[in-house]
Biotite code that builds the C-alpha atoms (Angstrom):
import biotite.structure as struc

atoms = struc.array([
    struc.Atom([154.979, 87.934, 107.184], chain_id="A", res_id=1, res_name="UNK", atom_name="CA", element="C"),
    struc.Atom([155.652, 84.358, 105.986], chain_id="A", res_id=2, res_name="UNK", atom_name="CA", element="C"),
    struc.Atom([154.446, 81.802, 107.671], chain_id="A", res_id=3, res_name="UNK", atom_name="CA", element="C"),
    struc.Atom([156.727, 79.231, 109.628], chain_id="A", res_id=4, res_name="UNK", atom_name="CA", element="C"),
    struc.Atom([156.143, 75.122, 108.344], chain_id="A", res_id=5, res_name="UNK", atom_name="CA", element="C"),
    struc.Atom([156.517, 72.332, 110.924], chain_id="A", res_id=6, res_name="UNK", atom_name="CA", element="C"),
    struc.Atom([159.812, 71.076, 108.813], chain_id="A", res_id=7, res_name="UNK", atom_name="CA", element="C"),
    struc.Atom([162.318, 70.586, 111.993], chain_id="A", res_id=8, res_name="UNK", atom_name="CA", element="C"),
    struc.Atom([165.223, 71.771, 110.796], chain_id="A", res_id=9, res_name="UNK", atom_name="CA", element="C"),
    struc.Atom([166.208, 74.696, 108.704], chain_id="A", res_id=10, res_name="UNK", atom_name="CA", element="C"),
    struc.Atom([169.039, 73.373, 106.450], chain_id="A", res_id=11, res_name="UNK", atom_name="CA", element="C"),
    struc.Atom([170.662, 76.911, 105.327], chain_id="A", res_id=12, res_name="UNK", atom_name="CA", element="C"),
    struc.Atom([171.431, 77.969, 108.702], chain_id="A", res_id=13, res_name="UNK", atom_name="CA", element="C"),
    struc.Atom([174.948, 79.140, 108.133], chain_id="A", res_id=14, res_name="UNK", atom_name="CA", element="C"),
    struc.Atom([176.569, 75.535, 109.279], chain_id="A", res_id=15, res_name="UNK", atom_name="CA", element="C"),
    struc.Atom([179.182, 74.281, 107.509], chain_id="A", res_id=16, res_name="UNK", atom_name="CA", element="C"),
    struc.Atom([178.549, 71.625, 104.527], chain_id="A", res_id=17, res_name="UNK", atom_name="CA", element="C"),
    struc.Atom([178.574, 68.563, 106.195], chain_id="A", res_id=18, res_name="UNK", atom_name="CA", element="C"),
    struc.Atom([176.469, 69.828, 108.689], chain_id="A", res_id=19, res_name="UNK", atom_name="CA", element="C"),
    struc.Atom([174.636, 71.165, 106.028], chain_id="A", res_id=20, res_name="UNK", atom_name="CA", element="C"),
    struc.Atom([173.947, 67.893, 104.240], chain_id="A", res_id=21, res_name="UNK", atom_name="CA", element="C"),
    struc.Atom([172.439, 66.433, 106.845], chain_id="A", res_id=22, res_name="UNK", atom_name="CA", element="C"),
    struc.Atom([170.334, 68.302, 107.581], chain_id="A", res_id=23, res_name="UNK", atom_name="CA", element="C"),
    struc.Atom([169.062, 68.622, 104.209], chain_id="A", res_id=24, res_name="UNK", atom_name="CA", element="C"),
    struc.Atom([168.770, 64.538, 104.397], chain_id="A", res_id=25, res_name="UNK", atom_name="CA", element="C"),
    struc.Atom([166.838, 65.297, 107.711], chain_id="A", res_id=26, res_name="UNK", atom_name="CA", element="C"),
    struc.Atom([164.331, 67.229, 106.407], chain_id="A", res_id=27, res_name="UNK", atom_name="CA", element="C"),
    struc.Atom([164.333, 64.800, 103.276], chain_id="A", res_id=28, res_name="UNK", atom_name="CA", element="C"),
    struc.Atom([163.230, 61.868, 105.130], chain_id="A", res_id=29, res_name="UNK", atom_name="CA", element="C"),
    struc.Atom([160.848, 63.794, 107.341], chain_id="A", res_id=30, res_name="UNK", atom_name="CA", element="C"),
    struc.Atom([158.901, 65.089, 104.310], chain_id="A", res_id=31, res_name="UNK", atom_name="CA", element="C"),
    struc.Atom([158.975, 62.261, 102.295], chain_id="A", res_id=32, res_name="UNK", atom_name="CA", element="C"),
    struc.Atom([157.396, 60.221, 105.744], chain_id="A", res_id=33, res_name="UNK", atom_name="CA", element="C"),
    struc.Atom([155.324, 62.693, 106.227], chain_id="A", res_id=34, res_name="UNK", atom_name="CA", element="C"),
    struc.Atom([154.255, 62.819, 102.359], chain_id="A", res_id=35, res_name="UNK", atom_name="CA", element="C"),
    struc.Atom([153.387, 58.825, 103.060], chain_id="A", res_id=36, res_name="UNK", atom_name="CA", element="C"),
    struc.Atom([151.594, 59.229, 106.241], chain_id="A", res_id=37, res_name="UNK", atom_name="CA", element="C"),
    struc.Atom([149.058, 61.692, 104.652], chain_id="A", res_id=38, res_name="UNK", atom_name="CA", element="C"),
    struc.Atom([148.313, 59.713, 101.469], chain_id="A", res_id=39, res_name="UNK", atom_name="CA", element="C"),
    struc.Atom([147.922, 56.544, 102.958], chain_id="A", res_id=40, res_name="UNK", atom_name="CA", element="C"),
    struc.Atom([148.137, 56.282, 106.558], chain_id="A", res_id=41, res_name="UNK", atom_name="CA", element="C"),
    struc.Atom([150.813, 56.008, 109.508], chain_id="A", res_id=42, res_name="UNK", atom_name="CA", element="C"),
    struc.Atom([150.088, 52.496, 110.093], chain_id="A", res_id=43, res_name="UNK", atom_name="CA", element="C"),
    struc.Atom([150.283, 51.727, 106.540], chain_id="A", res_id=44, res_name="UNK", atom_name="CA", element="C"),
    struc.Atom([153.732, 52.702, 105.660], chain_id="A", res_id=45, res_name="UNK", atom_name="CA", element="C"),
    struc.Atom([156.851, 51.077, 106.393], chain_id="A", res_id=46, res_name="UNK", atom_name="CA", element="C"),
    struc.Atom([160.080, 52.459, 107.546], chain_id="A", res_id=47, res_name="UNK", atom_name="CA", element="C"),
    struc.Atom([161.758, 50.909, 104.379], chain_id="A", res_id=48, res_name="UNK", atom_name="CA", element="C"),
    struc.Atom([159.388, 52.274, 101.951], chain_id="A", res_id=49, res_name="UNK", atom_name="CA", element="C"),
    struc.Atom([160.627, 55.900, 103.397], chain_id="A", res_id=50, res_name="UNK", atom_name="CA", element="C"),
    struc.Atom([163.943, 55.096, 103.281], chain_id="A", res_id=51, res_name="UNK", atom_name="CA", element="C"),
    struc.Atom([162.980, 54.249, 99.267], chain_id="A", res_id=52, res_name="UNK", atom_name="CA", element="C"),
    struc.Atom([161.056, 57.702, 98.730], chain_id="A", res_id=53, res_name="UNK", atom_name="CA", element="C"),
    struc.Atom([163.988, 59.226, 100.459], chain_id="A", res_id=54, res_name="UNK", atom_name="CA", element="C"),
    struc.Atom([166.708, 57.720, 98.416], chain_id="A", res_id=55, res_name="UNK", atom_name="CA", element="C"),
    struc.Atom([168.383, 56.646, 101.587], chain_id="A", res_id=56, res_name="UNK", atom_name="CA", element="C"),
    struc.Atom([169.016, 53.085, 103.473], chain_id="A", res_id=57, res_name="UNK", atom_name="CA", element="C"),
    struc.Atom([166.986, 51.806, 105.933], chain_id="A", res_id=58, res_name="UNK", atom_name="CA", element="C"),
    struc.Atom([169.710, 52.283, 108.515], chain_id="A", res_id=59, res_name="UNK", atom_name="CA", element="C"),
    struc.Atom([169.838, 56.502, 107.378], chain_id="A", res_id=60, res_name="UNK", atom_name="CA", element="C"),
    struc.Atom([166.403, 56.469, 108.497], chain_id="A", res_id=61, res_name="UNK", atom_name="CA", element="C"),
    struc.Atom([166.639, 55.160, 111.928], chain_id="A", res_id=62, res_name="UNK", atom_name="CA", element="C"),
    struc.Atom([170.163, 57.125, 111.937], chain_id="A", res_id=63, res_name="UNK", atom_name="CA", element="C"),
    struc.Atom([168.157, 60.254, 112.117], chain_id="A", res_id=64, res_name="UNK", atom_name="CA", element="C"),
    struc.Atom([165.236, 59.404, 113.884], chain_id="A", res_id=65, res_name="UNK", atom_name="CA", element="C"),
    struc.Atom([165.500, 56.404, 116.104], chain_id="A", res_id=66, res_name="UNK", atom_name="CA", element="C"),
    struc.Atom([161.455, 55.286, 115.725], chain_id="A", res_id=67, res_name="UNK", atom_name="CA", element="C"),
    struc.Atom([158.903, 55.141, 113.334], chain_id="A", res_id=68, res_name="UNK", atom_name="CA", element="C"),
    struc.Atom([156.938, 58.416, 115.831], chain_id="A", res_id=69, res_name="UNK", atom_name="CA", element="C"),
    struc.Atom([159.914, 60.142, 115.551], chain_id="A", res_id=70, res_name="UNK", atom_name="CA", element="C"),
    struc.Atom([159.371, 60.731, 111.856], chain_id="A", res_id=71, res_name="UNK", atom_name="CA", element="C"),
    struc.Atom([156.325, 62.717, 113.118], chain_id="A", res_id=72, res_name="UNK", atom_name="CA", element="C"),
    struc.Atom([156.893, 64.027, 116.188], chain_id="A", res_id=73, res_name="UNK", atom_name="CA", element="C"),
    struc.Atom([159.959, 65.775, 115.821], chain_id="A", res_id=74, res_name="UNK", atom_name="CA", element="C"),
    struc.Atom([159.522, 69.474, 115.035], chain_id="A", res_id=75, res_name="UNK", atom_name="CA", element="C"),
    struc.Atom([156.969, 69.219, 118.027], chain_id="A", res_id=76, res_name="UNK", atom_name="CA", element="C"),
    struc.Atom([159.701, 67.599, 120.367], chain_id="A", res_id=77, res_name="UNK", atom_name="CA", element="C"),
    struc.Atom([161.913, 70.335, 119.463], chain_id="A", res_id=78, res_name="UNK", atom_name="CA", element="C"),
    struc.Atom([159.541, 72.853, 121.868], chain_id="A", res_id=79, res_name="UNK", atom_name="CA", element="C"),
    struc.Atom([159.937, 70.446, 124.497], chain_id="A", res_id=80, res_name="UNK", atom_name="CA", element="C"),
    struc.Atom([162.176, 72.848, 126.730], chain_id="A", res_id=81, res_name="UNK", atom_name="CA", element="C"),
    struc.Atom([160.601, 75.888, 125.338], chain_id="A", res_id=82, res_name="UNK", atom_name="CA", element="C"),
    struc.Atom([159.243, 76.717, 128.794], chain_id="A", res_id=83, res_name="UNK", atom_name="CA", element="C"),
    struc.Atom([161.479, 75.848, 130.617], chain_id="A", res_id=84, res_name="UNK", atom_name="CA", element="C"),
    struc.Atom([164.344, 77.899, 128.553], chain_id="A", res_id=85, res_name="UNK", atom_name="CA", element="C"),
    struc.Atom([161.978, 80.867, 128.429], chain_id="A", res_id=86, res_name="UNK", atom_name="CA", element="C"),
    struc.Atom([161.378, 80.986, 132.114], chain_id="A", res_id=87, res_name="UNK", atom_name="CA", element="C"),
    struc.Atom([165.121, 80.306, 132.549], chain_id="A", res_id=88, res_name="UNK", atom_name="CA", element="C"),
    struc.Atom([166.678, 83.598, 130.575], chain_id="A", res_id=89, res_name="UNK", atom_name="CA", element="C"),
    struc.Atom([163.842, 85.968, 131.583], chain_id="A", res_id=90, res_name="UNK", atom_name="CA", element="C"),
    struc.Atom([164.732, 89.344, 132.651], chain_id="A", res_id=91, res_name="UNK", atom_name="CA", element="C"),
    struc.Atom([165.706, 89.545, 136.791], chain_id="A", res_id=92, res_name="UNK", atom_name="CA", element="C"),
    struc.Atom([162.704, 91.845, 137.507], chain_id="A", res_id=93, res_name="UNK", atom_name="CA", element="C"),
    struc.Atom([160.094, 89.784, 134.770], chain_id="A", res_id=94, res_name="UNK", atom_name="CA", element="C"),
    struc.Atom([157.707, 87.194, 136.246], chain_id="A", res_id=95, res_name="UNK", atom_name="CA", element="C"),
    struc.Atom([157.729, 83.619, 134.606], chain_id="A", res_id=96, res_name="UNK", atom_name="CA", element="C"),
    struc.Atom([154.157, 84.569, 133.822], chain_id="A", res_id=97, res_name="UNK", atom_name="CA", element="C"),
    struc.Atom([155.153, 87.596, 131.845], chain_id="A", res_id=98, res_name="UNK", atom_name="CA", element="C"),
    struc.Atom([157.890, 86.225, 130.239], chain_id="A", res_id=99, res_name="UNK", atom_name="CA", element="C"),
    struc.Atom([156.043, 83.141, 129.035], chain_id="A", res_id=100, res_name="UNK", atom_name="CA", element="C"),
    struc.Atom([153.250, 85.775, 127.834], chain_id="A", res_id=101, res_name="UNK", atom_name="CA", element="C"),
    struc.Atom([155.698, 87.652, 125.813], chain_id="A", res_id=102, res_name="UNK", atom_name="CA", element="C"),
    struc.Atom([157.012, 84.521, 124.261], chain_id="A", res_id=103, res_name="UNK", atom_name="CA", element="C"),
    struc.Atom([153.645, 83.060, 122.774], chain_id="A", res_id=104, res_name="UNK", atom_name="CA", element="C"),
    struc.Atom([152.374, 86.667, 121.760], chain_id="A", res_id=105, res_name="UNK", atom_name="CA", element="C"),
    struc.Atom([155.647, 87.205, 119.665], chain_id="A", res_id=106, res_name="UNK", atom_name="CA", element="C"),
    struc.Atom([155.139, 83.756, 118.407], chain_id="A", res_id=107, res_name="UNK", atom_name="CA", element="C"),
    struc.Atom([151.635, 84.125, 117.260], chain_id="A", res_id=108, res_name="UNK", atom_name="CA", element="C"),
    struc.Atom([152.615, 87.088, 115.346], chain_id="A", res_id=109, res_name="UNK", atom_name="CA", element="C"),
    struc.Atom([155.309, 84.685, 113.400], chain_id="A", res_id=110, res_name="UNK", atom_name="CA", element="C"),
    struc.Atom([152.541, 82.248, 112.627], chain_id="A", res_id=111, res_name="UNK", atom_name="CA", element="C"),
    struc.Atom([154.889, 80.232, 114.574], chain_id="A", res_id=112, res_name="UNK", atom_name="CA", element="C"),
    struc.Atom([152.769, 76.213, 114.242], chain_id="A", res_id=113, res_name="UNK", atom_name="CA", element="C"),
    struc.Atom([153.718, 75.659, 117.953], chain_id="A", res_id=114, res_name="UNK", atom_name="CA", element="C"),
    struc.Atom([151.276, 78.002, 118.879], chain_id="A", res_id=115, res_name="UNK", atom_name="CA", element="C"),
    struc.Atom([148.367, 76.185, 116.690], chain_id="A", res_id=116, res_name="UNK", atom_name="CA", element="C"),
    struc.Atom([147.971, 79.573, 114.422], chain_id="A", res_id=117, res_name="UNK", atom_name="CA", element="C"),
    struc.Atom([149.321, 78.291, 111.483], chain_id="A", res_id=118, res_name="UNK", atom_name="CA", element="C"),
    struc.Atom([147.686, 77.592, 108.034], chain_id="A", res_id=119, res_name="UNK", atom_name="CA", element="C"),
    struc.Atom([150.277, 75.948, 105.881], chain_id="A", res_id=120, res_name="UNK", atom_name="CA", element="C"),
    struc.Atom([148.984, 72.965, 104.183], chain_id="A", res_id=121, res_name="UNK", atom_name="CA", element="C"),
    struc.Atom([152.051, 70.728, 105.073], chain_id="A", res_id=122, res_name="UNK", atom_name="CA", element="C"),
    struc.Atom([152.092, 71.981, 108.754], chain_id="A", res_id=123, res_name="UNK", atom_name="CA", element="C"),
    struc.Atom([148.146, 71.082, 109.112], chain_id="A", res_id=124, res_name="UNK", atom_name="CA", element="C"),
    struc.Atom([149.012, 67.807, 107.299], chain_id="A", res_id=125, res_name="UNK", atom_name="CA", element="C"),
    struc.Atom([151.551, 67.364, 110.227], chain_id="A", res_id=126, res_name="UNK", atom_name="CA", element="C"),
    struc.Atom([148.477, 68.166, 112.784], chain_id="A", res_id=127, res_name="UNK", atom_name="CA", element="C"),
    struc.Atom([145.793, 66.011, 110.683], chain_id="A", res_id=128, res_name="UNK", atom_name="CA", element="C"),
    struc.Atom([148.390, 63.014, 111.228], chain_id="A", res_id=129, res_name="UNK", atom_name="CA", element="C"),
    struc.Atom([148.873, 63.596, 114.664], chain_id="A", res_id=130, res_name="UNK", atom_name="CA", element="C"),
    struc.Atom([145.105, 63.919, 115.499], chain_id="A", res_id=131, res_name="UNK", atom_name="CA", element="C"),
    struc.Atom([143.824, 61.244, 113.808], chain_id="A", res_id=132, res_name="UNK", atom_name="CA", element="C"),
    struc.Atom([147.049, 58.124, 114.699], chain_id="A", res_id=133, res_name="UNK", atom_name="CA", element="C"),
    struc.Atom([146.322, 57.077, 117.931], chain_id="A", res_id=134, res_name="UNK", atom_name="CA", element="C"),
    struc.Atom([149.897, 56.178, 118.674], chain_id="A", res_id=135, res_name="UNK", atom_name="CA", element="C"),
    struc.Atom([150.975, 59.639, 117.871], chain_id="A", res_id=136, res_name="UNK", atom_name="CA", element="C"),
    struc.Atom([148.000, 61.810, 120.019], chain_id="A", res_id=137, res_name="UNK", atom_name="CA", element="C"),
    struc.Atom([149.351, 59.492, 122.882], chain_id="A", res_id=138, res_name="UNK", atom_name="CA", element="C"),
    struc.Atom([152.631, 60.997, 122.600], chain_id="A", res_id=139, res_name="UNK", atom_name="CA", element="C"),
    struc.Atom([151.896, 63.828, 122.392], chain_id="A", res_id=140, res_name="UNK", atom_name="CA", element="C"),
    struc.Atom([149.990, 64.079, 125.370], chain_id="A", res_id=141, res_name="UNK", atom_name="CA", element="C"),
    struc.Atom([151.927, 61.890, 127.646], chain_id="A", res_id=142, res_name="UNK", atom_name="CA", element="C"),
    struc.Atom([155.403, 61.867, 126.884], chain_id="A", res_id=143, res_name="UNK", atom_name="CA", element="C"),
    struc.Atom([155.961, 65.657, 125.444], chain_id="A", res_id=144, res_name="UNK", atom_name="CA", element="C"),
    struc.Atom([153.867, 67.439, 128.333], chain_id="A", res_id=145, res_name="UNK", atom_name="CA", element="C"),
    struc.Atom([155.228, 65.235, 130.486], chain_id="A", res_id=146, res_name="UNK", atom_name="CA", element="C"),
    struc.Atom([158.957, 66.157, 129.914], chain_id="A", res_id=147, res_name="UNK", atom_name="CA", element="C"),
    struc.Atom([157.944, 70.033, 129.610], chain_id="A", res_id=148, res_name="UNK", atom_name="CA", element="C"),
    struc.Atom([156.417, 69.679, 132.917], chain_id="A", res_id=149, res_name="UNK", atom_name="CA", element="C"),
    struc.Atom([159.145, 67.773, 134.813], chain_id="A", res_id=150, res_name="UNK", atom_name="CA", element="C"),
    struc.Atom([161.742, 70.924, 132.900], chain_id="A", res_id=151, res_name="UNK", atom_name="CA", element="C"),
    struc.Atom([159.851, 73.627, 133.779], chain_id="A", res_id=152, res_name="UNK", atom_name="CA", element="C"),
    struc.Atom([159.302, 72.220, 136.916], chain_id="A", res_id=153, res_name="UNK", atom_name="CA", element="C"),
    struc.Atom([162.438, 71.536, 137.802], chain_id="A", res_id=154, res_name="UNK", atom_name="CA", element="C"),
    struc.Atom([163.293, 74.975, 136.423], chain_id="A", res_id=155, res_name="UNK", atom_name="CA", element="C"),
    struc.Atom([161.029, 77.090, 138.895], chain_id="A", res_id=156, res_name="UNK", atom_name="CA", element="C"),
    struc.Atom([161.931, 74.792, 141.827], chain_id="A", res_id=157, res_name="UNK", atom_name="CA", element="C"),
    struc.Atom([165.388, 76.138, 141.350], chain_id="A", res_id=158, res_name="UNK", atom_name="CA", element="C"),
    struc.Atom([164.091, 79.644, 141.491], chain_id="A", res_id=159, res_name="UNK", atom_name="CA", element="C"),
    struc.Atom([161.755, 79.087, 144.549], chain_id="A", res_id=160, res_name="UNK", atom_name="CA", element="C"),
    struc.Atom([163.650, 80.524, 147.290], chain_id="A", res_id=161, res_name="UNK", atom_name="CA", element="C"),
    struc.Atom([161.523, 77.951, 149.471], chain_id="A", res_id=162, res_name="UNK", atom_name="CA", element="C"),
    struc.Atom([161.954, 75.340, 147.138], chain_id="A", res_id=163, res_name="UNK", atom_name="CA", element="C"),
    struc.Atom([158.142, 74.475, 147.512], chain_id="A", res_id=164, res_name="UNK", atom_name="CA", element="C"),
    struc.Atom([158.234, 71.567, 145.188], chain_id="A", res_id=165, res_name="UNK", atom_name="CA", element="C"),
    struc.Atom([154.181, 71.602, 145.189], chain_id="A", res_id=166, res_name="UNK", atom_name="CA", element="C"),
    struc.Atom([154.049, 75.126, 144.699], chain_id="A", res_id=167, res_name="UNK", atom_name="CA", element="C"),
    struc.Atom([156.613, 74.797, 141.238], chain_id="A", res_id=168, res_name="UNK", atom_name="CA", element="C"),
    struc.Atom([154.469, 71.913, 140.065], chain_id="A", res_id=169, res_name="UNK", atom_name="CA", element="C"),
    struc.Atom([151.116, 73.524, 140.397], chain_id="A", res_id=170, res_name="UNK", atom_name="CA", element="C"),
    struc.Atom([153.050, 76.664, 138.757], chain_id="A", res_id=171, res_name="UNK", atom_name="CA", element="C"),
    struc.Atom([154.228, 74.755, 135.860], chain_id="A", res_id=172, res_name="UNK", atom_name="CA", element="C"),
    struc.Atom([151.271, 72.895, 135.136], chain_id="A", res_id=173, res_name="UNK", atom_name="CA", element="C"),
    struc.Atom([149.227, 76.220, 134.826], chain_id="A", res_id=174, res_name="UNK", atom_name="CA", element="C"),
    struc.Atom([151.770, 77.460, 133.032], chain_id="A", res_id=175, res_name="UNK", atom_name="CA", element="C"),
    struc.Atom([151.809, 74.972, 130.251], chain_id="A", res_id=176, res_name="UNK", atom_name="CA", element="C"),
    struc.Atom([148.045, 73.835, 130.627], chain_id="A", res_id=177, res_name="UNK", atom_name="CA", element="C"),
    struc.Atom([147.219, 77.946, 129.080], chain_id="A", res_id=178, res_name="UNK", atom_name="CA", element="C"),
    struc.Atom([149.727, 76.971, 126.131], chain_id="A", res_id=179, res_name="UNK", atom_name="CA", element="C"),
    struc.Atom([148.003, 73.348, 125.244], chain_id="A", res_id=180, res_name="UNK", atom_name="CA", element="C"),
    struc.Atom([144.819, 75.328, 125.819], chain_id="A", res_id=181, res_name="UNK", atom_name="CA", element="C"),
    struc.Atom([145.504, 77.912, 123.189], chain_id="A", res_id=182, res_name="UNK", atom_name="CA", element="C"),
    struc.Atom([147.631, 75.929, 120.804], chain_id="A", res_id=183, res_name="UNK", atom_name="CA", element="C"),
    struc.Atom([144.836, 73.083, 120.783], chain_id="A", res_id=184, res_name="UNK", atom_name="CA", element="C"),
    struc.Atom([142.083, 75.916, 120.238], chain_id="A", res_id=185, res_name="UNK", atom_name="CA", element="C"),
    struc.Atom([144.078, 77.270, 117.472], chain_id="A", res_id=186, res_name="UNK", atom_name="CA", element="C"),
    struc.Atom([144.843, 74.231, 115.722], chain_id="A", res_id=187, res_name="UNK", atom_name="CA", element="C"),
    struc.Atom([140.715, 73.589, 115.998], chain_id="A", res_id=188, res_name="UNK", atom_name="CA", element="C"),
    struc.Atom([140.376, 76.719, 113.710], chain_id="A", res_id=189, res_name="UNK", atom_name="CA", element="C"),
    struc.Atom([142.884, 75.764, 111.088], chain_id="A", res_id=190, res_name="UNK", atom_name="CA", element="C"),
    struc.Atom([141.912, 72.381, 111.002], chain_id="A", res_id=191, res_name="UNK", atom_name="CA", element="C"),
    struc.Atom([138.208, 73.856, 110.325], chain_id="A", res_id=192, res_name="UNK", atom_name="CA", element="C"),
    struc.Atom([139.440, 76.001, 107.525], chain_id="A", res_id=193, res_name="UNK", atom_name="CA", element="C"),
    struc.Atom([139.874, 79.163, 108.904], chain_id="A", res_id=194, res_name="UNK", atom_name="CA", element="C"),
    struc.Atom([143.154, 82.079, 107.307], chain_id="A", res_id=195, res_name="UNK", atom_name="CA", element="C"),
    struc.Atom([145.533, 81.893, 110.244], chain_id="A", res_id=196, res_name="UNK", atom_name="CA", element="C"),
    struc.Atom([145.545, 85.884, 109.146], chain_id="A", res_id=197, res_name="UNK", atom_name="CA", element="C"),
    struc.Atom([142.063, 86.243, 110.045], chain_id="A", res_id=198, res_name="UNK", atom_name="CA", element="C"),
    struc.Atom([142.428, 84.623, 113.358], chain_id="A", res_id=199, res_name="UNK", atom_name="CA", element="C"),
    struc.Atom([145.044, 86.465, 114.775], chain_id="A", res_id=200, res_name="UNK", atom_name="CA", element="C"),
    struc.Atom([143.472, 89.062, 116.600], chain_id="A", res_id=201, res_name="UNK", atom_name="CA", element="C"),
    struc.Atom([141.030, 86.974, 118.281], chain_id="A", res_id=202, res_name="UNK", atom_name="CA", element="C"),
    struc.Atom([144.238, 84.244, 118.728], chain_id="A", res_id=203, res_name="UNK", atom_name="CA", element="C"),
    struc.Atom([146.308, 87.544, 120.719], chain_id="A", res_id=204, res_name="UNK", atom_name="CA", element="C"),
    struc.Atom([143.370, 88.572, 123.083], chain_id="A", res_id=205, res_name="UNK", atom_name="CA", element="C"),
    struc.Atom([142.583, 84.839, 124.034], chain_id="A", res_id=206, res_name="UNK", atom_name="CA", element="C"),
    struc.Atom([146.346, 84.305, 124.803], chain_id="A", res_id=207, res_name="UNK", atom_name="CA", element="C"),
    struc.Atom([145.964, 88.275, 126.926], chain_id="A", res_id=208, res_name="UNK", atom_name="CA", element="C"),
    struc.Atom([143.467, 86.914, 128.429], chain_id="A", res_id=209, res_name="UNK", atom_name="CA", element="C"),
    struc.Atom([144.052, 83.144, 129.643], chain_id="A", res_id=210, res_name="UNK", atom_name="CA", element="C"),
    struc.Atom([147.816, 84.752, 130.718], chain_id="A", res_id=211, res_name="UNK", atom_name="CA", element="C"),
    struc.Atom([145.776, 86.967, 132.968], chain_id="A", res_id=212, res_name="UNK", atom_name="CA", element="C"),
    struc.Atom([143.788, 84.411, 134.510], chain_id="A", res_id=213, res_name="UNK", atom_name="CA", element="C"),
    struc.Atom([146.822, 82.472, 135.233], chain_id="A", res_id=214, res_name="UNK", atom_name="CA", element="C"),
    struc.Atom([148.458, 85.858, 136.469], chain_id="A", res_id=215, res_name="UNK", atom_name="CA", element="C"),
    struc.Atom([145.440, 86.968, 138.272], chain_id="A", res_id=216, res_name="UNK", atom_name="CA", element="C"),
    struc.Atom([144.215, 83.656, 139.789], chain_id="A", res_id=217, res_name="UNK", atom_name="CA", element="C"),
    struc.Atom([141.004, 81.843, 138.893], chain_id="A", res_id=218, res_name="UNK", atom_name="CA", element="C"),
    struc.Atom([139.340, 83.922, 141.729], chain_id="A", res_id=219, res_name="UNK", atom_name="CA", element="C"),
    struc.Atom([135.775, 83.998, 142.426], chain_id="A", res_id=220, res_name="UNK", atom_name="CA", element="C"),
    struc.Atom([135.319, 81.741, 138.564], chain_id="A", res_id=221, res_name="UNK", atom_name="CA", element="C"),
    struc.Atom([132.378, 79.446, 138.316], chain_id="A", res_id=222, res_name="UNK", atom_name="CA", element="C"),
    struc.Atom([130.429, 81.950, 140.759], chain_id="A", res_id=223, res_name="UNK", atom_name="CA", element="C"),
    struc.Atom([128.144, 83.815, 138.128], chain_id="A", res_id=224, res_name="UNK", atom_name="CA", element="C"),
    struc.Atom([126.249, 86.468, 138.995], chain_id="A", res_id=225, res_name="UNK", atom_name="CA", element="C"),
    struc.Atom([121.822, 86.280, 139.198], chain_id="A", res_id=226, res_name="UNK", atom_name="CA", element="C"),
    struc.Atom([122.128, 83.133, 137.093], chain_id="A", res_id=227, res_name="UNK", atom_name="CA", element="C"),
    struc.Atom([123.993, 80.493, 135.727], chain_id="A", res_id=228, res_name="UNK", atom_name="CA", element="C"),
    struc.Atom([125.312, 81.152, 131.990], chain_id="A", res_id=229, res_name="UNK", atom_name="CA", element="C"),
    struc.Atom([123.680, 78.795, 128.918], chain_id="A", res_id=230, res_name="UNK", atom_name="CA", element="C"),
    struc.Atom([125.237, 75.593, 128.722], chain_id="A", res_id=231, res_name="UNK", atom_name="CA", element="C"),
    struc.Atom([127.478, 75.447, 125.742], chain_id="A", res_id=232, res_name="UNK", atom_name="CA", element="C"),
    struc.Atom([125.980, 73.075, 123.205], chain_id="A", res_id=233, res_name="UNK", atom_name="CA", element="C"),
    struc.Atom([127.893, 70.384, 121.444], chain_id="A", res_id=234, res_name="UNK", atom_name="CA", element="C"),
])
């Protein structure tokens, strides 16, 4: 199965030709800033010098994406409400937990890069950039998790028939702390070299497994049995 890129948008989507053309200009600007960024730094590029490589005015630029982040942080910004929306159409007799399971399971087997599982050199150029620019690991921790937190949040408060706002936030921050757990491990791998291929089995019993734990409850964990396990070394 091909393997999905981090480019945001998909410009032959069946749209009609204006449409069409910009998103093509989208995706030109975000690859030629992203092009940029990995040859030389996201601190050491201007906006105007991707507006250049892009063959488009300054103004295009910030036309499509408001701030120099943007340029980066897009495609990942575009899962923002993936959560949410999954936990929102789910089946009347599936759990959130289930549902949510399902999701990242089908999207590991698609390779899809917000799950982490996903060798493509420009979509690990994307994560290289993100990991090593301050500004841009900040964002991604604060502001996106943020925002999926307060949706899905929001989303299972609606569904609590007690509307126990506690119980929806500890909910939702399970919830999405399994998929930053697995994306981030998976990313680790790729980043390290590894075939996204040869990962995947190992990637789909991790995510069966950390599901569970959220399903199950954390139980009787950190009580080991005759003696505490080996530290994990550095």
């Amino acid at each position: 199965m091909a393997k999905r890129t981090a480019t945001p948008i998909d410009p032959d989507d069946g749209l009609g030709l204006r449409e069409r053309k910009k998103r093509q200009t989208a995706v030109r600007i975000y690859r030629s800033a992203i092009g940029l960024f990995t040859e030389r730094g996201f601190d050491e590029v201007s906006v105007a010098e991707i507006a250049a490589a892009s063959e488009v005015s300054k103004m295009t630029v910030f036309n499509y994406f408001p701030t120099k982040e943007d340029l980066v942080m897009a495609p990942m910004e575009h899962h923002t409400d993936e959560a949410a929306r999954v936990a929102r159409e789910r089946a009347p007799d599936t759990s959130v937990v289930a549902a949510l399971r399902a999701q990242f399971l089908a999207a590991l087997a698609e390779f899809d890069p917000a799950t982490g599982l996903n060798d493509d050199p420009f979509t690990l150029s994307v994560v290289r950039l993100i990991h090593r620019t301050p500004t841009l690991a900040l964002r991604a921790i604060t502001s996106v998790s943020h925002e999926a937190n307060r949706l899905l949040t929001a989303e299972l408060l609606l569904q609590d028939p007690a509307g126990d706002r506690i119980r929806a936030k500890v909910a939702a921050t399970q919830l999405l702390g399994v998929r930053v757990a697995l994306t981030t491990h998976n990313q680790d791998r790729m980043l390290a070299g590894e075939r996204a291929a040869d990962v995947l089995p190992e990637a789909v019993e991790n995510a069966r497994r950390a599901y569970d734990m959220v399903e199950h409850g954390l139980g009787d964990y950190g009580v080991w049995p005759d003696s505490a396990p080996a530290q994990p070394t550095a």
